[in-house]
C-alpha positions in Angstrom: 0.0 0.0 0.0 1.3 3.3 -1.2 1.6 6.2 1.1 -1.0 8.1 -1.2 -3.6 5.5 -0.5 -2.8 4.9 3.7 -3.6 9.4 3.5 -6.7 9.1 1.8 -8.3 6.0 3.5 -7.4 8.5 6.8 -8.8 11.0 5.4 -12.0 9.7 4.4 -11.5 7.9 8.0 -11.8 11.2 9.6 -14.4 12.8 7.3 -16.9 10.2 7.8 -16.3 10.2 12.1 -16.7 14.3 12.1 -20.0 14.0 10.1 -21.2 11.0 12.7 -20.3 13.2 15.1 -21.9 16.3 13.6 -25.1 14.1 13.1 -25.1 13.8 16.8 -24.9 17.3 18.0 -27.4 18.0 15.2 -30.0 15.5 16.9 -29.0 17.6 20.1 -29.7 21.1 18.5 -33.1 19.9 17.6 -33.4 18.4 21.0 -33.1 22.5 22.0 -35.2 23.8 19.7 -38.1 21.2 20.7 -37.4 22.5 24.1 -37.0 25.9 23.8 -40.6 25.9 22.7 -42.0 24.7 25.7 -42.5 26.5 28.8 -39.5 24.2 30.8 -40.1 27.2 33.8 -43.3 28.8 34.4 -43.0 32.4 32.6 -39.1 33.2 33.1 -37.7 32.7 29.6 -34.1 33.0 30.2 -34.5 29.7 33.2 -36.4 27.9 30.5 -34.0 28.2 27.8 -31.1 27.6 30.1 -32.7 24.4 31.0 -33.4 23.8 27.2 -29.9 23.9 27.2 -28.6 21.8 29.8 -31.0 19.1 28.6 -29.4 19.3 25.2 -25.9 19.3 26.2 -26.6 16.4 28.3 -28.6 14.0 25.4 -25.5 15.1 23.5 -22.7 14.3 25.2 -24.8 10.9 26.6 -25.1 9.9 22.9 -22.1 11.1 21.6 -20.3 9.4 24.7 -22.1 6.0 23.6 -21.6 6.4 19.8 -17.6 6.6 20.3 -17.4 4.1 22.7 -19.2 1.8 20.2 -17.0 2.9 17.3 -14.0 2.1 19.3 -14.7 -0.8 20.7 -15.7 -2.1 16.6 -12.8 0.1 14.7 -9.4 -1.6 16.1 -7.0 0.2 13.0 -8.6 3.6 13.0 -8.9 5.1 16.4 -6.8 8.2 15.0 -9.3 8.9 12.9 -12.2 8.9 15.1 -11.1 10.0 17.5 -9.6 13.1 15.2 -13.0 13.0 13.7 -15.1 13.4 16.8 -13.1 16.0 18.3 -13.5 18.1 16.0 -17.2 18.0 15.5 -17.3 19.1 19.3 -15.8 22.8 18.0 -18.9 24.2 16.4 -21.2 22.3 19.1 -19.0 24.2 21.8 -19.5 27.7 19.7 -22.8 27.3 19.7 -23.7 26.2 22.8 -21.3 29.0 24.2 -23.2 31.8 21.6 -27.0 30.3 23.0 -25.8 30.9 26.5 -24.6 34.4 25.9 -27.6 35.2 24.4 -29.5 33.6 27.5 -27.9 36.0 29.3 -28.9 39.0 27.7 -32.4 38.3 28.6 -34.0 39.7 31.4 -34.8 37.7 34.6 -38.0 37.3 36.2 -41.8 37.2 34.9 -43.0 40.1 33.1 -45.8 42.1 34.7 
């Protein structure tokens, strides 16, 4: 096996593990948005979409946590790849989670009169 071929079978080794893993945090951000439009906390927005939140960031990393461990445990060769894969499908989750929370922040606390 050439060089050439061991790069690309890596590459597509990690392409196909970050879009697994992007699946994932995609099923969490739907997860949020299914939340967020529920009243989790009586009237005070900001609580309920904070707990939107948490609930999301919890399924994710549950299912994510599962996922990997199962794609370990079956892909002896490759755990470069996935593992390179994975961690960087947790960079946009991170900025968006992080960008959600500060605009929970902005909003104003308490019910509205």
């Amino acid at each position: 096996m050439s060089s050439a071929t061991g790069l690309v079978r890596r590459v597509a080794g990690v392409r196909s593990n970050l879009l697994a893993g992007l699946a994932v945090h995609a099923v969490a951000a739907v997860l949020f948005v299914a939340l967020s439009l529920v009243r989790l906390d009586g009237c005070d927005r900001a609580d309920g979409l904070a707990g939107a939140l948490g609930y999301a960031v919890l399924a994710d990393l549950v299912l994510a946590a599962c996922l990997l461990a199962a794609v370990l445990r079956t892909n002896r060769g490759g755990r470069r790849a996935v593992l390179a894969g994975w961690g960087m499908s947790f960079v946009p989750a991170i900025v968006l989670a992080g960008a959600v929370l500060a605009y929970v922040n902005t909003l104003p606390s308490g019910c509205p009169v």
